[in-house]
N, C-alpha and C positions, 0 to 999 in steps of 0.2 A: 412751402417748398422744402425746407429744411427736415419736416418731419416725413413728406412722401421721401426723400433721397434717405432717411434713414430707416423707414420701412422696406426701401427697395434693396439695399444694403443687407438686412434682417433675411431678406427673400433670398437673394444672393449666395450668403453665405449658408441657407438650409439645403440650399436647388445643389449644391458644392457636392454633394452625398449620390446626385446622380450620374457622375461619370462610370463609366464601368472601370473593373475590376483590369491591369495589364494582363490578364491569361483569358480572359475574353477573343474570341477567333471568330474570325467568318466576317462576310460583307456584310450582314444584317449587324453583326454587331459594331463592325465599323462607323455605319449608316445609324448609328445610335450614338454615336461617342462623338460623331460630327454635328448631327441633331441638337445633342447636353452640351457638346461647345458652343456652338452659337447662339442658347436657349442663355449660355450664363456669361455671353460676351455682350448678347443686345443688355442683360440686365447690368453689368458695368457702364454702358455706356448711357441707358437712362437714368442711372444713380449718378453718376459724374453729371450728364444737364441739370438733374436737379437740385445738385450742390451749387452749381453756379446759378443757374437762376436762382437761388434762395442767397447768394449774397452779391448779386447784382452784375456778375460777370456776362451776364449771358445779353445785353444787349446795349 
C-alpha cells in the first residue's frame, strides 16, 4: 500500500501540469479546469487511503 500511495503521489504531482494557463477564457475552458480539478482532488484523495491503509489507519 505504501508503494501504490507513493506511485499515486508520483501521478499526482505530474497530472499538476494539467491545469490551464489563468488567461484561458470561455466555458469550454472552464469545463476543463473543473474536469483537471477534480481529476487531481480524486487523486489526493486515493493517495491519502492509501497511506492509511498502508499503516493501519484505515480500519
Amino acid at each position: 500500500m505504501a508503494a501504490l500511495a507513493e506511485r499515486i503521489g508520483v501521478l499526482r504531482g505530474a497530472a499538476g501540469g494539467i491545469l490551464p494557463d489563468a488567461d484561458w477564457e470561455g466555458a469550454a475552458a472552464r469545463r476543463y479546469a473543473e474536469w483537471a480539478a477534480g481529476l487531481l482532488a480524486g487523486l489526493a484523495t486515493a493517495e491519502g487511503a492509501a497511506l492509511e491503509l498502508a499503516t493501519g489507519a484505515g480500519g
